[in-house]
C-alpha positions as semicolon CSV with decimal commas, in nm:
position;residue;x (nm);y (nm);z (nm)
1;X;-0,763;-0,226;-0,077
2;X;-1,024;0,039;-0,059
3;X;-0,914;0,400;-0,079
4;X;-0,887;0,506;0,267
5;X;-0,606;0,234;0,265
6;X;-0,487;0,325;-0,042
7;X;-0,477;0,721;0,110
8;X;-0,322;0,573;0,428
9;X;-0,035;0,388;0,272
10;X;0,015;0,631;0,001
11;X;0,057;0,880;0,312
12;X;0,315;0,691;0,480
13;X;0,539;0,611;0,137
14;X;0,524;0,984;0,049
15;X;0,674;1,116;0,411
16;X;0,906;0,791;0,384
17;X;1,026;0,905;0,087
18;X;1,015;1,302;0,144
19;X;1,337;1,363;-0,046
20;X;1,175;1,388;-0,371
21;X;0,935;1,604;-0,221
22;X;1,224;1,852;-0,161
23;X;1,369;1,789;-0,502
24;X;1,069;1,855;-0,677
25;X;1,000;2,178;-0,442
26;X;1,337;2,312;-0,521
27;X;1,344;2,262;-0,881
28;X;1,014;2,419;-0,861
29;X;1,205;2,716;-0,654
30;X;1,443;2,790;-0,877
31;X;1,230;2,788;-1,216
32;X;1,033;3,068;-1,005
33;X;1,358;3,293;-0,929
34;X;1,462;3,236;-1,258
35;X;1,113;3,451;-1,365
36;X;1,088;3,658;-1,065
37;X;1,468;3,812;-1,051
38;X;1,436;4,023;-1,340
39;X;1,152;4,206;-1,207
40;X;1,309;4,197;-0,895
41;X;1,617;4,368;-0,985
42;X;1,450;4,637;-1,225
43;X;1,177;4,676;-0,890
44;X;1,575;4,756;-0,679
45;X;1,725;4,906;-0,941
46;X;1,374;5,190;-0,930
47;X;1,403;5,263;-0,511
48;X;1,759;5,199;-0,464
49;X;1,810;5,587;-0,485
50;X;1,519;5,713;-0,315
51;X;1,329;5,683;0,035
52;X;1,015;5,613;-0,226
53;X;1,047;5,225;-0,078
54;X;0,986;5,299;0,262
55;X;0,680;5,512;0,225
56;X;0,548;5,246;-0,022
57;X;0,614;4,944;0,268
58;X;0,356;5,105;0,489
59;X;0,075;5,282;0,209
60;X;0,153;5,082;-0,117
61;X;0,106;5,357;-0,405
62;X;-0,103;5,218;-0,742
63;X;0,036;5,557;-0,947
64;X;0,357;5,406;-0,873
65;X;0,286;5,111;-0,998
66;X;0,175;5,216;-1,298
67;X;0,464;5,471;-1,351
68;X;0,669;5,182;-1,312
69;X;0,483;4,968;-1,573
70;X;0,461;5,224;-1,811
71;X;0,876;5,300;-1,758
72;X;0,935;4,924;-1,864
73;X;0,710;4,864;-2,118
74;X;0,757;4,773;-2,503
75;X;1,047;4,552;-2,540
76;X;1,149;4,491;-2,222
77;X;0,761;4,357;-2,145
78;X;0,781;4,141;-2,435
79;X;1,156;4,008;-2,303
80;X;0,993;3,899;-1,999
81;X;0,703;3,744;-2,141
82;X;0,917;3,529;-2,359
83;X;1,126;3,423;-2,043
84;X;0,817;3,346;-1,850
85;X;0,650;3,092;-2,127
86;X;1,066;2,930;-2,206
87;X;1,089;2,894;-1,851
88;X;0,709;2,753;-1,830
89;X;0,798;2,490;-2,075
90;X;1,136;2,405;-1,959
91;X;0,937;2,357;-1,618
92;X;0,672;2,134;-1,765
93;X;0,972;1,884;-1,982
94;X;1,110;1,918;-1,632
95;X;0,813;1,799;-1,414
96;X;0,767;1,491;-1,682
97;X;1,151;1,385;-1,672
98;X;1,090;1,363;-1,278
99;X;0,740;1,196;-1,262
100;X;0,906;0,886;-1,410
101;X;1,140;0,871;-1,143
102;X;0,901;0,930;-0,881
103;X;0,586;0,713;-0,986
104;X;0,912;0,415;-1,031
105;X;0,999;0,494;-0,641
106;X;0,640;0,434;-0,582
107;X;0,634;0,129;-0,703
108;X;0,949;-0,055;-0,589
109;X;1,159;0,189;-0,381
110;X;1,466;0,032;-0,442
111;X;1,482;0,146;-0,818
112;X;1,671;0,460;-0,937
113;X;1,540;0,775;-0,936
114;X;1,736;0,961;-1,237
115;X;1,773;0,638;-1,391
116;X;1,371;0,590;-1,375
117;X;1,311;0,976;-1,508
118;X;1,578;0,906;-1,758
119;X;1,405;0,547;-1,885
120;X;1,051;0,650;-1,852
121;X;1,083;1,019;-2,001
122;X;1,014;0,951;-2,377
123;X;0,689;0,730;-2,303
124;X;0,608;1,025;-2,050
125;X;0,647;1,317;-2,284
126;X;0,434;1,101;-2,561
127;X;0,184;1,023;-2,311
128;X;0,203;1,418;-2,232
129;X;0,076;1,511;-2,586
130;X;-0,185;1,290;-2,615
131;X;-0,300;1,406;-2,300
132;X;-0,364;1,771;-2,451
133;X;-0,595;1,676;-2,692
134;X;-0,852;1,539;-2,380
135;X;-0,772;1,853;-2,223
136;X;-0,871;2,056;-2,517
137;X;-1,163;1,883;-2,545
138;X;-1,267;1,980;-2,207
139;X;-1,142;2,363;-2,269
140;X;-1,405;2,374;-2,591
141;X;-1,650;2,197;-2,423
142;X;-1,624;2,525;-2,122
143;X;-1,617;2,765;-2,421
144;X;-1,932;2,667;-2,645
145;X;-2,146;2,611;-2,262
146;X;-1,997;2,971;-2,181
147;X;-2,142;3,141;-2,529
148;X;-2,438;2,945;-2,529
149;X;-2,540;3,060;-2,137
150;X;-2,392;3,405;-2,243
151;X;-2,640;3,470;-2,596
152;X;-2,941;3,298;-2,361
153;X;-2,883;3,573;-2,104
154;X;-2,937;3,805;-2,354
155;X;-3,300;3,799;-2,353
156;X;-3,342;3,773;-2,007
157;X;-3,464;4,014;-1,741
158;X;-3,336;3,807;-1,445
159;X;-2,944;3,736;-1,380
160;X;-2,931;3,486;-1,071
161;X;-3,047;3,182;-1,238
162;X;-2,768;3,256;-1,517
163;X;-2,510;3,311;-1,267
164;X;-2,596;2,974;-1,090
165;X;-2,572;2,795;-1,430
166;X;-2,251;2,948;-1,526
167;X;-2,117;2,789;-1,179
168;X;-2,270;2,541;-1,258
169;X;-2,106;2,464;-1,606
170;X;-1,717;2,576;-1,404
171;X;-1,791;2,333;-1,145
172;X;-1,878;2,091;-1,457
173;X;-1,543;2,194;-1,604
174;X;-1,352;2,130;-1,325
175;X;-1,474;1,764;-1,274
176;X;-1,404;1,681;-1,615
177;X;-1,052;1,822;-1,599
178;X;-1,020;1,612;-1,285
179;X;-1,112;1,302;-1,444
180;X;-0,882;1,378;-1,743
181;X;-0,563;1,439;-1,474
182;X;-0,648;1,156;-1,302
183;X;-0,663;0,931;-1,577
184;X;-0,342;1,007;-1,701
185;X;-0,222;0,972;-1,415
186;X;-0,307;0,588;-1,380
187;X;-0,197;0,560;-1,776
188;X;0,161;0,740;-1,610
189;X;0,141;0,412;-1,369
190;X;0,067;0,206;-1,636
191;X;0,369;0,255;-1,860
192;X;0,594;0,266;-1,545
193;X;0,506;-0,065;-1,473
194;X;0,552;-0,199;-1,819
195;X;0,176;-0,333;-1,895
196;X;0,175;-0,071;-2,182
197;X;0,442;0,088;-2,416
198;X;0,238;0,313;-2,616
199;X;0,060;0,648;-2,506
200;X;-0,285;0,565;-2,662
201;X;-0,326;0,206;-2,502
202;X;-0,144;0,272;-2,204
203;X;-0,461;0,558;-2,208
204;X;-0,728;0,263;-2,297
205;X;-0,597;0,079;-1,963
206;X;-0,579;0,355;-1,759
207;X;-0,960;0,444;-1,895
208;X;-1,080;0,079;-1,852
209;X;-0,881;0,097;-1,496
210;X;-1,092;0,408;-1,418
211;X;-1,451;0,293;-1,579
212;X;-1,429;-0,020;-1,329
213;X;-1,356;0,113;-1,024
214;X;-1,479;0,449;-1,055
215;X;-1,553;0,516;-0,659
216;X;-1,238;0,379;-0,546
217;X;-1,008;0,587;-0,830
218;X;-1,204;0,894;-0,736
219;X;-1,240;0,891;-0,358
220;X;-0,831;0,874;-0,384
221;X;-0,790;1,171;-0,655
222;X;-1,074;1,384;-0,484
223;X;-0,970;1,364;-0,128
224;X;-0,610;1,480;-0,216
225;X;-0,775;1,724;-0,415
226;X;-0,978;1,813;-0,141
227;X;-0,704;1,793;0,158
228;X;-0,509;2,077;-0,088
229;X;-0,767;2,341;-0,149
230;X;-0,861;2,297;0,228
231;X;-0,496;2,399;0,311
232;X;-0,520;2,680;0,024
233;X;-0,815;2,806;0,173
234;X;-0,645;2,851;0,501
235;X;-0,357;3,019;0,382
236;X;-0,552;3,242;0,183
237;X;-0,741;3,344;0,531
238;X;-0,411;3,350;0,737
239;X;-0,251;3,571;0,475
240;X;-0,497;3,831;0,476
241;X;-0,567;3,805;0,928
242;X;-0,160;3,833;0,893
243;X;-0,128;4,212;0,788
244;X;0,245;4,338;0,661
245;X;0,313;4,598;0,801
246;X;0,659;4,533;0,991
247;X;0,967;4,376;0,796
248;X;0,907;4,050;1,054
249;X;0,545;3,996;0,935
250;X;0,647;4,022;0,585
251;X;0,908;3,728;0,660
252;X;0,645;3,538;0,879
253;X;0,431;3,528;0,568
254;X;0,702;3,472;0,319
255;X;0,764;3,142;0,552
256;X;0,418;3,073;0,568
257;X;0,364;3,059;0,197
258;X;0,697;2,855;0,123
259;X;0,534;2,597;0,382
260;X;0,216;2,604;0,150
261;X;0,401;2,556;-0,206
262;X;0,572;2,274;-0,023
263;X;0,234;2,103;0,108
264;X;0,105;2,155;-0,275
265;X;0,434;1,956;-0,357
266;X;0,376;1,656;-0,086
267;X;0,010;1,654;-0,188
268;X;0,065;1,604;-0,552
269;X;0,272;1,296;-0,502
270;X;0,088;1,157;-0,218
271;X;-0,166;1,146;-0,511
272;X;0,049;0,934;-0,718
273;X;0,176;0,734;-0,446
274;X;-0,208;0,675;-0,367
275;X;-0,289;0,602;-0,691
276;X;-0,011;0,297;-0,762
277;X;-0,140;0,163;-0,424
278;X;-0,478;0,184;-0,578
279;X;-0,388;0,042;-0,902
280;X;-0,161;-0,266;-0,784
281;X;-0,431;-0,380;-0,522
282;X;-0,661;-0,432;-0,817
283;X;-0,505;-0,417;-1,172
284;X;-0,655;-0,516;-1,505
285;X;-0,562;-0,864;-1,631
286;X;-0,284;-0,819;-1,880
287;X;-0,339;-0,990;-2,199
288;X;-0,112;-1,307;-2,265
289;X;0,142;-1,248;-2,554
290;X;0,073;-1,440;-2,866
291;X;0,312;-1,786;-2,851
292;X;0,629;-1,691;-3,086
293;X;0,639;-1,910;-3,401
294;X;0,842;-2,210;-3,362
295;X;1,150;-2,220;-3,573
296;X;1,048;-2,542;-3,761
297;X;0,681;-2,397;-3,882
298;X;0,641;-2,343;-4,272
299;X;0,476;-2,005;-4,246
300;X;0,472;-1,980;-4,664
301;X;0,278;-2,335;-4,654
302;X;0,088;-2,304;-4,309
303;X;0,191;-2,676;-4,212
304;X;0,449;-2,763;-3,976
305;X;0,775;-2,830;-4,159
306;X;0,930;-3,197;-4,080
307;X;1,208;-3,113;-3,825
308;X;1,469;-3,396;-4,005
309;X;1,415;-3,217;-4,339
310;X;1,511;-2,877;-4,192
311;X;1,818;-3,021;-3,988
């Protein structure tokens, strides 16, 4: 299977099974409100008792804005920011419990979702921390390439060949992150389907997968990629041609963006659904278990024990 068919069937099993598409999107939803109704109450709770709202709809006012940063700052700031990073991680445990169940469905679609998540989860969350120390790597490798370009420019009189090589060192930085994401994703397909039980090797397969059929693993991961930042491109455009000024615009755009997150959603696991398409048309041989000992062996001697003697 090459990974246009891989893309193709991956397509059709994610809009077969769009109800986790919508679970994931509303659990998603909710962790959002969760951060965004404080501010959205203390926001009412400032032009509830004034026509300051209306004139702000149609000429949006920066002094205001910064009035109304400056009335809730100090504790209240810090409150938030703690909500936002408990409610950041409790999304992240969150998105790991359910990538069990989904990558499962992927694989045999008559499994259990919850039951998947539930089963899967603690090889998933290991697999997660190992999975920060590639990242990290990645994130140094950005920083030392960023101060090293930065104290060269120093010197120099001319700033467009810097500028071109600090793109060049983010574009360099995002394919590596790429590559890291991707691979854990296959090592995420590996422990589902039981070839590995341990983060690190479950990694080593999913690396080995990778190494060996490099333009296959990243036509699949790239073109996803590539189908989503298309779509955020346009929505990007069509939210700035699409101006607010009337309460129906506003609500056309509101629309328009839930329609987006939910592509993001779809896109993500049409990745994964891609990828165990990918891997299961060509995995890597699994290593045969050693033979288990036969009860009549002498392991102290190293000779095999008469049977009569041990009856």
């Amino acid at each position: 299977m090459n990974a246009l068919a891989a893309l193709s069937a991956g397509g059709r099993q994610s809009m077969r099974l769009f109800k986790i598409t919508a679970l994931f999107y509303a659990m998603n939803l909710a962790m959002a409100a969760v951060i965004v109704a404080p501010l959205a109450v203390a926001v009412a709770g400032n032009l509830s008792r004034s026509l300051e709202s209306a004139r702000l709809f149609s000429n949006f006012d920066v002094g205001w804005l910064m009035e109304f940063s400056y009335q809730y700052r100090g504790g209240t700031a810090v409150q938030f920011a703690v909500l936002t990073v408990v409610v950041g991680l409790c999304s992240l445990v969150l998105n790991t419990f359910l990538a069990g169940g989904a990558i499962a469905l992927f694989e045999r679609e008559d499994d259990a979702f919850f039951s998947a998540s539930a089963r899967y989860f603690p090889r998933l969350a290991r697999l997660a921390l190992v999975s920060l120390v590639f990242y990290g790597f990645v994130a140094a490798l950005f920083g030392v390439g960023s101060r090293l370009i930065g104290k060269a420019s120093e010197s120099s009189m001319e700033a467009g060949p810097w500028i071109m090589l600090r793109w060049g060192l983010i574009g360099v930085a995002v394919f590596l992150a790429g590559v890291v994401n991707m691979t854990f994703d296959y090592a995420k397909i590996v422990l589902v389907t039981g070839e590995a039980r341990g983060a690190v090797r479950a990694t080593m397969r999913a690396a080995a997968f990778v190494a060996s059929r490099p333009a296959r693993t990243l036509a699949v991961y790239w073109i996803c990629g590539a189908a989503a930042l298309g779509l955020l491109a346009a929505y990007h455009g069509l939210s700035e041609f699409a101006t607010q000024e009337t309460m129906t615009r506003v609500l056309l755009v509101l629309v328009f963006r839930q329609a987006y997150v939910l592509f993001r959603v779809w896109a993500r696991l049409w990745t994964w659904s891609s990828e165990v398409h990918a891997y299961e048309a060509a995995p890597l041989p699994v290593a045969e278990p050693e033979p288990p000992i036969p009860s009549y062996v002498d392991v102290t001697q190293g000779a095999a024990a008469d049977p009569e003697t041990l009856s």
